[in-house]
N, C-alpha and C positions, 0 to 999 in steps of 0.2 A: 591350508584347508585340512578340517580332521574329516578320517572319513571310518564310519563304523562298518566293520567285517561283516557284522551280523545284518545289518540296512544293505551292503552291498548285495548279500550273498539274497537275499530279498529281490533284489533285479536283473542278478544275472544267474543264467544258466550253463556253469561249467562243472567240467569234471570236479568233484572236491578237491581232489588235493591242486590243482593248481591255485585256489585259492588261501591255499597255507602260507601267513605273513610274510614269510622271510623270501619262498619264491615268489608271490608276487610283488613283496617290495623290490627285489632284484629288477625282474623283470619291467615295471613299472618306473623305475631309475632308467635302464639301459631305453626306453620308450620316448624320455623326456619330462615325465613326470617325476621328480626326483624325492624318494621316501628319505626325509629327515629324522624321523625317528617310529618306533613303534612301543606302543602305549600296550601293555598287557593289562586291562580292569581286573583279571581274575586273580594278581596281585596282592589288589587291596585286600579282599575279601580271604586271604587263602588262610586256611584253620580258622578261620567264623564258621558258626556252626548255629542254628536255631534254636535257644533254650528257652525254657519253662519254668518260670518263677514259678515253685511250689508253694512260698512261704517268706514272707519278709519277716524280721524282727529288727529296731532298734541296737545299735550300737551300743555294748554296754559302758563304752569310756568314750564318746567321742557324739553331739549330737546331730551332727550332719551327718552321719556314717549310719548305712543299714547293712545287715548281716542277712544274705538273701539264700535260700535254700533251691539253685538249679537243676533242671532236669533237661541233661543233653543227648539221652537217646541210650539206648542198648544199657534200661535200667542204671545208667551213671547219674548219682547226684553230686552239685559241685556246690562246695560253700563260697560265695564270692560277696566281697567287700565291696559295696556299691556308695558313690557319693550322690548322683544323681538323684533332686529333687518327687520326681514322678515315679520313681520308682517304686512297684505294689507287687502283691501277689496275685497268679490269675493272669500274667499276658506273656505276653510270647518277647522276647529279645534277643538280639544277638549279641555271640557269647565267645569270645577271642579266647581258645585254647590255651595251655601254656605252653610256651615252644613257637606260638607262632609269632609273626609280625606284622604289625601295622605301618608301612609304608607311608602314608598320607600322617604320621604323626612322626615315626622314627623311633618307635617304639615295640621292645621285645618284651613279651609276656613271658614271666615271674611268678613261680610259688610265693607268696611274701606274707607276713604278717602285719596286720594294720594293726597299731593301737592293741594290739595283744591277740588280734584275731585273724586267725591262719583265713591266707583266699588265694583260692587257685584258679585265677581267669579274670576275665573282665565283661564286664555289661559296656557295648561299643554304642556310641553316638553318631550321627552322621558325621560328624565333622572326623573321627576317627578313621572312616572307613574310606573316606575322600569324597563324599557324596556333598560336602556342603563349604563352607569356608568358615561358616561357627555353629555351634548349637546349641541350646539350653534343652540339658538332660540325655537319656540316654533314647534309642530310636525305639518306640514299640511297633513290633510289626503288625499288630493287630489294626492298628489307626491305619496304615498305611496301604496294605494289601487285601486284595478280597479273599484269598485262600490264603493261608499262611502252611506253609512247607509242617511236618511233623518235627518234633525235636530231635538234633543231631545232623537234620538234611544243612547239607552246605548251604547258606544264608547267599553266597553268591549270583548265582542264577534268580534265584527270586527280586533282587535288585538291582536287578541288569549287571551286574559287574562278573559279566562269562564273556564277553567280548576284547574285540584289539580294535587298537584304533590306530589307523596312519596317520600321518604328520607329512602332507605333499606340501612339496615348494613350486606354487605355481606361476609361470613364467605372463610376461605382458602380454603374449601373443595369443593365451587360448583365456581366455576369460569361459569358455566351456568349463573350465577345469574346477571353478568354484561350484560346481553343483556336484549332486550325487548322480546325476541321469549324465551330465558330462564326462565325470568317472567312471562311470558305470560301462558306456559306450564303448571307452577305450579298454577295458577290462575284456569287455566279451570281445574285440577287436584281437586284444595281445592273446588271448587263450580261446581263437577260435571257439568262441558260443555265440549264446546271442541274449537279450534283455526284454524283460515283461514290466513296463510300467502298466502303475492304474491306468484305469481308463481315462481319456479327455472330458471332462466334464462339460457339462452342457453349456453353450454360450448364453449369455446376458445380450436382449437386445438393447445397443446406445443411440442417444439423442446425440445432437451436434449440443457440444458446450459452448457457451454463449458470456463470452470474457472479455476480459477490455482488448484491444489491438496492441498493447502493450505485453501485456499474459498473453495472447497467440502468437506472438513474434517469439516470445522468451517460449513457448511450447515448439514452435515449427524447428527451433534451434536442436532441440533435444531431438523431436520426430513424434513423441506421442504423450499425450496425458486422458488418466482417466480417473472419473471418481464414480463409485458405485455404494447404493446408499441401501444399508441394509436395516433391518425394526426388530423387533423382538429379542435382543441378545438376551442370555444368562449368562453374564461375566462369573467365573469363578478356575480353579483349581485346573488343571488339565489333567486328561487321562498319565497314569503313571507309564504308562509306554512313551508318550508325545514326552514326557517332561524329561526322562531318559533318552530318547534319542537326540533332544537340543542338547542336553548334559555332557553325552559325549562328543555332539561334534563344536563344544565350547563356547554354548548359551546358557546362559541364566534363563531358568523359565517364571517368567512372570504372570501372566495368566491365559486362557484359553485363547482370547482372542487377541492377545500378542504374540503367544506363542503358536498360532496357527501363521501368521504373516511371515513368523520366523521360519518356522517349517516350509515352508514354498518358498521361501529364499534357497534355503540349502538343497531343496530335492529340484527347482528349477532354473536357479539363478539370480532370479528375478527381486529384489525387495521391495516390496510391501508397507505402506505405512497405515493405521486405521487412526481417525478422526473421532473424539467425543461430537458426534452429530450436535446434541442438546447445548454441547461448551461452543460449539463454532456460533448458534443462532443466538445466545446471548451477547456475541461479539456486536451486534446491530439491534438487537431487541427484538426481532420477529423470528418469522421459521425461517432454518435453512434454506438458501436460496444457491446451489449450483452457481449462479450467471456470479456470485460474488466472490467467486475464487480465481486467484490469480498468480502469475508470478513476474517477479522483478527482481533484479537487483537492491539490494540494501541502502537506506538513505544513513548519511553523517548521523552518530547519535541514537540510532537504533539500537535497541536490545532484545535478547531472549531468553527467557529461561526456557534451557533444553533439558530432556528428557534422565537427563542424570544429577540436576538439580544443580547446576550451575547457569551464570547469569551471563552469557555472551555479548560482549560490547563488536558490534558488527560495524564493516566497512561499505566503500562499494564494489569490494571484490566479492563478497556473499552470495549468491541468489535462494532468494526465499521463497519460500509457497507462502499465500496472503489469503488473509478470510477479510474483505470488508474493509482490503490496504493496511489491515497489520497483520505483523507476522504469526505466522504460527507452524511453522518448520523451518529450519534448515535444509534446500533442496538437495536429497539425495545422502542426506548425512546425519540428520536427528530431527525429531521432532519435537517440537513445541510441549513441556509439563502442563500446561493449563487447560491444552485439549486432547491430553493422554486418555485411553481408555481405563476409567475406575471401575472398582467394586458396584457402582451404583448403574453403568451406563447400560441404555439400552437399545439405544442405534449409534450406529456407526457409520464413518463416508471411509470405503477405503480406496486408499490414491494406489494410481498402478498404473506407473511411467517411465520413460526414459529420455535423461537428459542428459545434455554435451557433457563429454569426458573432463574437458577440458573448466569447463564453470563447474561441475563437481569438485576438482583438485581444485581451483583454485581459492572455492568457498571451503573446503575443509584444510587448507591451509592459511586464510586470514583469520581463523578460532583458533589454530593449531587442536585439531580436533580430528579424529579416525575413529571408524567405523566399519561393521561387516559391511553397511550398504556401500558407502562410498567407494571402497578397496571397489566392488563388482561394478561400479555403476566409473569409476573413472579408468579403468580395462575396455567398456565398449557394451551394451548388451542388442542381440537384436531386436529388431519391433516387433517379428513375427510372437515372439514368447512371450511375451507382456500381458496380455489381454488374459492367453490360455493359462497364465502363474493365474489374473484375478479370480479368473473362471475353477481353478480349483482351489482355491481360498474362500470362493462362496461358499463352495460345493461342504467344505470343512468347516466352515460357520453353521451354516445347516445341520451338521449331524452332530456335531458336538457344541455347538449355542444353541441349538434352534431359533438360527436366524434367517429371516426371511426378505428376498429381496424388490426392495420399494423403486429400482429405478437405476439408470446408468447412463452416464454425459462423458462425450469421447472427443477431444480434438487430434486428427492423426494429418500428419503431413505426408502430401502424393508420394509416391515412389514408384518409380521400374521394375518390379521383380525381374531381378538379375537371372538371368540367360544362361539355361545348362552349359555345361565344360563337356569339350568332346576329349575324352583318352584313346589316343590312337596305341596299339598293341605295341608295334615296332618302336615308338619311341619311349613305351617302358622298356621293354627287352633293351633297346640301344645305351637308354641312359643308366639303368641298374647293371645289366650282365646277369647270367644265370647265376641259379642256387646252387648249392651243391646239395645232391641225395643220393648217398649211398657211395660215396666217390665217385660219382658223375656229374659233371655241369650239363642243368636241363635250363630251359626257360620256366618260367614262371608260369604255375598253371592258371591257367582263365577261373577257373574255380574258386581257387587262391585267392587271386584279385578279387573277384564279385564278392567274395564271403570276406574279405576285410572292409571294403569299402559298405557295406551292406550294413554291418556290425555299426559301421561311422554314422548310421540314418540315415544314408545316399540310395537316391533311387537311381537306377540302372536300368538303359534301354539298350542292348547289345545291337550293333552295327556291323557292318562286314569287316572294317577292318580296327574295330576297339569298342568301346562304348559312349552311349550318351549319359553323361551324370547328372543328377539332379541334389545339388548340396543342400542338406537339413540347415534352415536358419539357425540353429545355434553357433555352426562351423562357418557361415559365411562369409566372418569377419578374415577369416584365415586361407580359408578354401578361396581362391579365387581364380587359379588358371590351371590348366594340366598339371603342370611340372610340381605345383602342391600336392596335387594326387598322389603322383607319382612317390615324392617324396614319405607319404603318409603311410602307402603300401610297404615302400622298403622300412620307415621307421617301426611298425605292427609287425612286419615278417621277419622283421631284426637282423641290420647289417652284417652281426658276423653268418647270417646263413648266406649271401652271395658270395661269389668267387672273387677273387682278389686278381685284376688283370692291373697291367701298366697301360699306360697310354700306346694305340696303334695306329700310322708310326710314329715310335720313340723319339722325340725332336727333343737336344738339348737347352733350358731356360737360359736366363742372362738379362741382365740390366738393359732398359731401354738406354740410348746416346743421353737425355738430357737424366736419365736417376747415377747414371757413372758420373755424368760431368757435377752435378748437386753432389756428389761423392767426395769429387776430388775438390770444389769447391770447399767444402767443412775441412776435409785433410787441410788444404793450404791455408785457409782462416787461422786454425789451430797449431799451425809450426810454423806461422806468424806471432806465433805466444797471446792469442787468445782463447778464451776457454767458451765450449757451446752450451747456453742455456737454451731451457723451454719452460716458457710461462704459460697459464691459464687462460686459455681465448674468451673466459668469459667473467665479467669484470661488473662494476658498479653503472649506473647510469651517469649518463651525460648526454650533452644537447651532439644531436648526428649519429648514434650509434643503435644500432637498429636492439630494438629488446623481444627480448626472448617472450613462446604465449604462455608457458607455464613455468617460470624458474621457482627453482627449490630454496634458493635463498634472495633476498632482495639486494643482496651486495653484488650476487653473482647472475645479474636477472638481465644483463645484455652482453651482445659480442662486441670486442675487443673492435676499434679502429685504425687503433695501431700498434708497433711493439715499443717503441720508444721509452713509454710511460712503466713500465715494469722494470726496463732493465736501467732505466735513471732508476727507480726505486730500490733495483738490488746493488746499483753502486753506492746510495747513500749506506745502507744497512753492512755494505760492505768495511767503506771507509768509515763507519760508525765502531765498529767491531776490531779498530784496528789496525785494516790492514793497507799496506803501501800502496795498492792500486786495483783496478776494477778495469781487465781489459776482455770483452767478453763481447759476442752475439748472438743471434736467433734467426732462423729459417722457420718462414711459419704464415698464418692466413691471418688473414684481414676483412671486416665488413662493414659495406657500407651500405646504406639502402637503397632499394632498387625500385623498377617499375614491376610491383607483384614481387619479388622472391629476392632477396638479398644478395646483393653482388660479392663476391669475393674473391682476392687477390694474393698472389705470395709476393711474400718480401725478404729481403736480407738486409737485417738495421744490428747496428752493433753503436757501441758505447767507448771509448776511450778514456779513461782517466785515473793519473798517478800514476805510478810506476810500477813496472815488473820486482817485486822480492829480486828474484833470483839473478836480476843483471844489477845490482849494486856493486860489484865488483868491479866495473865495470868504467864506475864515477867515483872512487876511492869510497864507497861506504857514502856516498853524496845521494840523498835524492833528486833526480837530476828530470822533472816532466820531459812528455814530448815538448818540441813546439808544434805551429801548423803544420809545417812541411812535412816533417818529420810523422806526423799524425796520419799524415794524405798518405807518406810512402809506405808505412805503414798497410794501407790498405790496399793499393797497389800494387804488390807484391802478389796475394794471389790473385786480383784478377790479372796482372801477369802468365801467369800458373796457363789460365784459360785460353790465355791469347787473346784478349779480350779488347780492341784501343778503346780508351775513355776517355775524353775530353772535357779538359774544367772550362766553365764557362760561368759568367755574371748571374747570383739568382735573379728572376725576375719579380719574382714574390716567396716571401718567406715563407718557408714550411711552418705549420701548425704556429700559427703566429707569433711571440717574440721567443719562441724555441732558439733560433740561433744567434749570434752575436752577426750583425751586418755589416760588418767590413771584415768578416773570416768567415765567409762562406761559401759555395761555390755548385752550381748542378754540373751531375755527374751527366755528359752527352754518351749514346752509347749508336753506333750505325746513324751519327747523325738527328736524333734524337733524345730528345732528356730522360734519361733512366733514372734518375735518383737525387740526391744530393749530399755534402759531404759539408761540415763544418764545424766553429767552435762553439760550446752551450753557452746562451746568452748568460751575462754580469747578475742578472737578475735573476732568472732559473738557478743558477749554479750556487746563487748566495742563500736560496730558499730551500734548495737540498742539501745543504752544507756541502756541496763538492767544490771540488779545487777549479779556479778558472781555467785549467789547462786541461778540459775535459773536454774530449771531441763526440759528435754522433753523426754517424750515417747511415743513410736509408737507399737501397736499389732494387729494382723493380726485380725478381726473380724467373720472371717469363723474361723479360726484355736481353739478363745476362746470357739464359741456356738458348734462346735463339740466334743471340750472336754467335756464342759459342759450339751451335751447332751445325753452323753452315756447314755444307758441302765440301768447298774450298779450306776450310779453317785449317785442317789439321793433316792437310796433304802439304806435304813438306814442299818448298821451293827451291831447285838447288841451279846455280849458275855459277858461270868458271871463275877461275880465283884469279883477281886481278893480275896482269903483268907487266902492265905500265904503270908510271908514278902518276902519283894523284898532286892538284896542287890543289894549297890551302888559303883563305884570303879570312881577315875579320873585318869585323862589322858593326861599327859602334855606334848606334842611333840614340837620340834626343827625340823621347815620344810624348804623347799628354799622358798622366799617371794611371789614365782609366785605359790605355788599352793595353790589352793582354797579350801574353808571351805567346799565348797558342794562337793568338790571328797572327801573329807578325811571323813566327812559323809555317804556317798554311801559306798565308802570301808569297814569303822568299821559297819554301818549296816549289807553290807551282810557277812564280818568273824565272826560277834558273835553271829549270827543265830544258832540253835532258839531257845537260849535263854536271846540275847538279848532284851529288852521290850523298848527303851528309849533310846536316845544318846542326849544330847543338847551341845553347844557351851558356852563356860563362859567365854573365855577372849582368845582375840590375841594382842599379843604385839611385836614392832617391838624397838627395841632399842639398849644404850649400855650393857645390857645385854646379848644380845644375838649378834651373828655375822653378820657381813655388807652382807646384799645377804637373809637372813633368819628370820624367825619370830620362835613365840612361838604361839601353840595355844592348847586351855585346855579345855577339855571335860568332862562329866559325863554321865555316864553311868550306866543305871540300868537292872541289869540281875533277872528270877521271872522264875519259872517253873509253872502252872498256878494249880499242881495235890500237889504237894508237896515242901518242903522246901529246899534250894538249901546249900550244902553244902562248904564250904569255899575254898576245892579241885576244887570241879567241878566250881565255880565261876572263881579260879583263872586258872583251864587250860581256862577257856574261853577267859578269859579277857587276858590271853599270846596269843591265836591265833590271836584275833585283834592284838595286838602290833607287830607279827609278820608280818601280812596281811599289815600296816600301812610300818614297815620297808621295808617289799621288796617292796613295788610297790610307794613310797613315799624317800627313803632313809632316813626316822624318823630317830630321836631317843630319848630318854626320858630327858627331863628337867631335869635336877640336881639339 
C-alpha cells in the first residue's frame, strides 16, 4: 500500500513534525504497519526549474536538432540543444540544470556540445521526470497546468512531485490497512490527534434486484451486491490533482470516471467497477434491464476479454458477473474490455459489492491474474462500507462528469449487527501493567485509553467499572472481543512504554510427561542409527484425502493421509543417488475426513532399507541387509527405551492395500490393543520404487505409544529381594500347526505355570523335513523358583505337566520326540 504524505496530512490533525517520514515510518513499523521503503517525489524533480523558450532556431548541422534560446529566471538565458519534436518558442518547460540529476532516467546533466553547438541543460519530458513510463516530446507546461509557476520557480511542486510516499507491508488481518481513511485512523491513534474525512455523501434510495436464484445464492455468498445507474457522463481527462494522487499511490489514470472508482478504492477500501450502460443493452438488443445481471460460476470453454486486453480461457473455479448469462467481468478481479467505460460513453451501471474471499482467490488464481481489487476483496471487506464507498463515487461522478443518477437495485444478505464489547478497566490494568512516567509506574490513564480507541472510530459509553465499545465496521473483522482492545491500546501506546514485570508468582516451565517422553522417543529412534525426517503435510490429490478450500498450488491442494508415501519416496531418491541405505523416520499429523472438520492423528512411520554406510565394517566391506527379525529388533530397541510391551500378532487386513508383503507382516498390539503395524514392502511396491526387497516400513499410533508410556505405574521402579534359592530349569519342545504364534504359546505357558513360574524364553523354532508339512517345532525354557524355599522335583514337575497340558488343549501340542 502507497500512501501520500501530502493526502495523509489532508486527514489527519497532528503536530507536524510527527509526521516527518522517517519518525513516522519508525513509529508506524514498531505499530504493525511495517514501512518498506520511502519514496522522496521531490527527487525526481530536484534542479528542474521552469523555463522560457525565448527563441527556437534549427540546428545548423543536424535536422532533428533545435538550438533553443531559455529563459530560467534571475535574467539567465541558457542555450539548450533540444531534440524534441514539439518543441517552439513561446511556452513554458522544464529545464534540468547542469549539475543536477534525473533519477527516473539515471542521468546527470552536462555542459556538452552537440553537433558543434554548446548546450547547457536539458528540456525534460514526462518520462524523464518519472511522471510517465514513455513520451513523445518534451512536457509543455503550458498544455498541462492552469497557472504555470514564473521562470526559475522549481517545476517540482507544480507537478505534484513535493511529496513522500510510503511503501506499508500490510498484514492478512487488517485489510483496514488498504485504504487511506484506515491509515489514516492509525496515524492519528499512534500520534495522539485525531481525522477529518469529507463528509458522507448522500445515500441513493435501492430497489430489491430481481436475478435469477442462481445470482442470489452466488450474492447471499459474498453478503451484498449493488448496481447503481447513472446518465449524463462526460467521459474525459481528470482533474490533474485526481490523476496525481492515483500516480502516487501506483495507478495509472485512465480517465475521470475510471479514475473516480479508483479513488474510493484507495480513500475507502472498497472497489468499484463502472459498466458501459449502452455495451451491457446491446448484449440483448433492448434497454438495460437490472433483472438481467447475475452471477455464477464459469462454464467449460468460456472466455473473456479483460480489461488489459488479454483473452482469458475460464474454468469453473472463476465467478463471473453476467449481463444476459455472458460474461462481462471477472468477479472482484477485472472487468470485461467490451463494456469498459470509452471516450464515447454516457451512462454508466456502477457495481459496488462484496464477495467471498475465498471465490475471489480462487477466481484470480485459475487466470493467474492480481489486482488492486482482488488483493482488498480476498483480505475480507465489510458490508457496512459498501454502499457509503458507492454513495461517494456518485457524489464524485456528479461534480466532475456531471452525472446524474437514474436509479439503484441492492441485494443484501440479513445480518446481526454484532454486539458492543465491554472493556472492563482492571483487566487492561491486569493484562498490560502500568507505564512508566517520569520513573514511576502508574496505570494507564482513562484518557489515554478513550483517545486511542476513539482515534480507532470506536464509540465509547463509559461504565462504572470500564467501558461499552462500539467497533467502526471497518475494524470489525479484527476487533472482536475485549482482549483485541486491549491488545490495540498497548500496540498505539507502544510496548516499550509499559513496565517490564516477570511473572507473579515465579513458577519454573518444563516439558509436559508425554513432550519429554516424544523427546526421548526421537533420542532412541536415532541411536538406533536412524535419521529424523519432516516432510510436507500437504501433497497432491487422491481418492480419501481431505482438500484444502484455497491451495496455492494444485499439486499441494490436499492434506497428507499418511507418512509412508514420502519417506518411500525419499528412499528411492536416496538409493537413486547412491547411497547404501535409507534408514530413517517421521513424527507428525495425519488427515482424514471427518463429520464437518477434518480428523487428525499423530503417528510414528519410519522406513527401513539397505544398509547403514558406516557398519560395513562390520560384514568385511559386505553389504549385508537386515532381515525381518532383525528389521523388528531394530525397532524395538527404542520402544524398549519407553518401557513400552508390544505384541506381534497376525495382520487382519493389510494396511493401505498391497503396501506390505503378506506372509512378513505383523500388527504392533500395544495395552492389548493394535497400535500400529510393522513389516516387509510388498515384491511389487519395492520393484516400482527401485528399492531393495529387504525394505521394511512401520507405522504406530503416536497417542496410543505416550499413553502407554505414561502410565502412572510405568516408571516407578519395582524392586524385590534377590533370589536365595536355586531355581529349576525344564525345556519344552512342542509340535504346533505353523500358523500359531510364539507370543500365544508364551501368554499360555505364562499364565498355566503360575506362580511358579519365574521365566519362559523361546530357543528355536524350526519348520522342516523333520517335522510335518502344515507344522513347526518350537523349544522353550523354562524356569520355575519358589522365592521362600527350594522347590522340589514333584512339585517342579506337576508344574511343568499343567503347562504342557494348558499348551495341548488350547494349541493341539504335543511333545517333540
Amino acid at each position: 500500500m502507497r500512501v501520500s504524505l501530502q493526502w495523509l496530512k489532508e486527514l489527519v490533525q497532528v503536530e507536524p513534525e510527527q509526521l516527518e517520514p522517517q519518525q513516522l515510518a519508525e513509529r508506524l513499523s514498531i505499530a504493525g504497519f511495517e514501512v518498506e521503503a520511502i519514496e522522496d517525489l521531490a527527487a525526481r524533480a530536484r534542479g528542474v526549474v521552469v523555463g522560457y523558450v525565448a527563441a527556437r532556431e534549427p540546428h545548423p548541422d543536424a535536422d532533428k536538432l533545435s538550438v533553443c534560446q531559455v529563459q530560467v529566471g534571475g535574467g539567465e538565458q541558457l542555450q539548450i540543444v533540444c531534440g524534441a519534436a514539439n518543441v517552439r518558442a513561446g511556452i513554458h518547460v522544464p529545464v534540468a540544470l547542469v549539475g543536477s540529476t534525473l533519477p527516473a532516467v539515471g542521468l546527470t546533466i552536462k555542459a556538452a556540445e552537440l553537433r558543434g553547438v554548446a548546450s547547457s541543460g536539458m528540456i525534460c519530458s514526462l518520462q524523464e521526470l518519472g511522471l510517465a513510463e514513455s513520451s513523445e516530446g518534451i512536457l509543455i507546461l503550458d498544455e498541462l497546468l492552469d497557472s504555470v509557476p514564473p521562470p526559475g520557480a522549481p517545476v517540482g511542486p507544480a507537478l505534484g512531485l513535493d511529496d513522500q510516499v510510503l511503501e506499508l507491508a500490510i498484514t492478512a488481518n487488517r485489510p483496514d490497512g488498504l485504504s487511506i481513511r484506515g491509515i489514516a485512523r492509525e496515524v492519528a491513534a499512534i500520534c495522539s490527534g485525531h481525522t477529518t474525512f469529507p463528509a458522507a455523501a448522500t445515500g441513493v434510495a435501492a430497489l430489491p434486484l430481481r436475478a435469477g436464484s442462481e445470482a442470489l445464492a452466488a450474492m447471499e455468498a459474498g453478503g451484498l451486491f449493488s448496481v447503481t445507474a447513472l446518465t449524463g457522463l462526460r467521459v474525459g481527462p481528470s482533474p490533474l490533482w485526481l490523476q496525481q494522487r492515483l500516480e502516487r499511490s501506483g495507478l495509472r489514470p485512465i480517465n475521470n470516471v475510471v479514475d473516480i472508482t479508483n479513488l474510493v478504492m484507495l480513500e475507502t477500501g472498497q472497489p468499484l467497477h463502472a459498466f458501459d450502460a449502452e455495451a451491457l443493452a446491446r448484449l440483448n438488443g433492448g434497454a438495460a434491464d437490472p433483472a438481467r445481471i447475475g452471477l455464477r460460476q464459469a462454464r467449460d470453454g468460456e472466455s473473456l476479454l479483460t480489461l488489459d486486453g488479454e483473452t482469458r480461457e475460464l474454468d469453473g473455479e472463476a465467478l463471473l458477473v453476467t449481463y444476459a448469462d455472458q460474461p462481462i467481468a471477472l468477479a472482484g478481479v477485472m472487468g470485461g474490455l467490451a463494456e469498459s467505460v470509452q471516450a464515447g460513453t454516457t451512462s454508466i451501471w456502477l457495481e459496488a459489492a462484496v464477495f467471498a474471499p475465498q471465490a475471489v482467490r480462487r477466481s484470480a488464481r485459475s487466470v493467474g491474474l492480481r489486482s488492486e481489487a482482488c488483493t482488498r476483496f480476498e483480505k475480507g471487506l465489510p458490508l457496512e462500507v459498501t454502499l457509503s464507498a458507492a454513495d461517494r463515487a456518485v457524489q464524485l461522478l456528479g461534480e466532475l462528469a456531471g452525472a446524474a443518477v437514474s436509479g439503484r437495485w441492492l441485494h443484501r444478505r440479513a445480518e446481526t449487527p454484532a454486539a458492543p464489547l465491554i472493556l472492563e478497566r482492571d483487566a487492561l490494568h491486569n493484562l498490560l501493567g502500568p507505564v512508566v512516567a517520569d520513573g514511576e509506574e502508574l496505570d494507564l490513564a482513562d484518557e489515554r485509553i478513550e483517545a486511542t480507541l476513539k482515534a480507532l472510530g470506536c464509540r465509547l459509553e463509559p461504565l462504572d467499572d470500564g467501558w461499552q465499545v462500539t467497533v467502526p465496521p471497518e475494524r470489525g473483522m479484527d476487533l472482536r472481543r475485549p482482549v483485541d482492545l486491549i491488545e490495540e491500546v498497548a500496540r498505539l501506546v507502544g510496548y516499550d512504554q509499559f513496565a517490564s514485570h516477570l511473572c507473579d508468582p515465579l513458577e519454573p516451565g518444563g516439558l509436559s510427561p508425554e513432550q519429554e517422553l516424544e523427546r526421548r522417543l526421537r533420542r532412541a529412534l536415532c541411536a538406533a542409527g536412524m535419521q529424523e525426517c519432516c516432510g510436507l503435510s500437504l501433497v497432491a490429490a487422491a481418492p480419501g484425502r481431505v482438500p484444502l478450500a484455497n491451495p496455492l498450488l494444485a499439486d499441494y491442494g490436499h492434506l497428507r493421509d499418511n507418512l509412508h508415501d514420502e519417506l518411500l519416496q525419499a528412499a528411492r531418491r536416496n538409493l537413486q543417488a547412491s547411497q547404501p541405505g535409507f534408514w530413517a523416520f517421521e513424527i507428525g499429523q495425519v488427515f482424514h475426513p471427518g463429520k464437518g472438520e477434518a480428523q487428525q492423528s499423530s503417528l510414528l512411520v519410519g522406513v527401513i532399507s539397505g544398509v547403514r554406510g558406516s557398519e560395513l565394517w562390520s560384514s568385511s566391506g559386505k553389504p549385508r541387509p537386515l532381515d525381518y527379525y532383525q528389521a523388528r529388533g531394530l525397532l524395538q530397541g527404542p520402544l524398549d527405551c519407553l518401557r513400552i510391551p508390544v505384541e506381534d500378532r497376525p495382520l487382519d487386513t493389510a494396511p493401505a492395500g498391497d503396501l506390505l508383503h503378506p506372509g512378513r507382516s505383523s500388527a504392533l498390539v500395544i495395552e492389548g490393543r493394535v497400535g500400529g503395524w510393522f513389516g516387509q514392502l510388498h515384491p511389487a511396491q519395492a520393484e516400482a520404487l527401485d528399492l531393495s526387497e529387504a525394505t521394511y516400513v512401520f507405522q504406530l499410533s503416536l497417542e496410543a505409544l505416550l499413553a502407554a508410556a505414561t502410565r502412572r505405574n510405568r516408571w516407578q521402579p519395582a524392586y524385590s529381594p534377590y533370589a536365595t534359592v536355586p531355581a529349576s530349569e525344564r525345556d519344552l519342545a512342542l509340535v504346533v500347526s505353523a500358523e500359531v504364534t510364539t507370543s500365544a504359546l508364551l501368554g499360555a505357558i505364562r499364565k498355566a505355570g503360575k506362580p511358579l513360574l519365574e521365566q519362559v524364553v523361546l530357543m528355536d523354532r524350526y519348520e522342516g523335513a523333520q517335522v510335518e508339512a502344515g507344522c513347526c517345532s518350537q523349544a522353550f525354557r523354562l524356569r520355575y523358583r519358589d522365592a521362600s524355599r527350594t522347590l522340589t522335583d514333584e512339585e517342579v514337575e506337576r508344574a511343568h505337566q499343567g503347562v504342557r497340558s494348558a499348551v495341548e488343549r488350547q494349541f493341539s501340542a504335543r511333545l517333540r520326540s
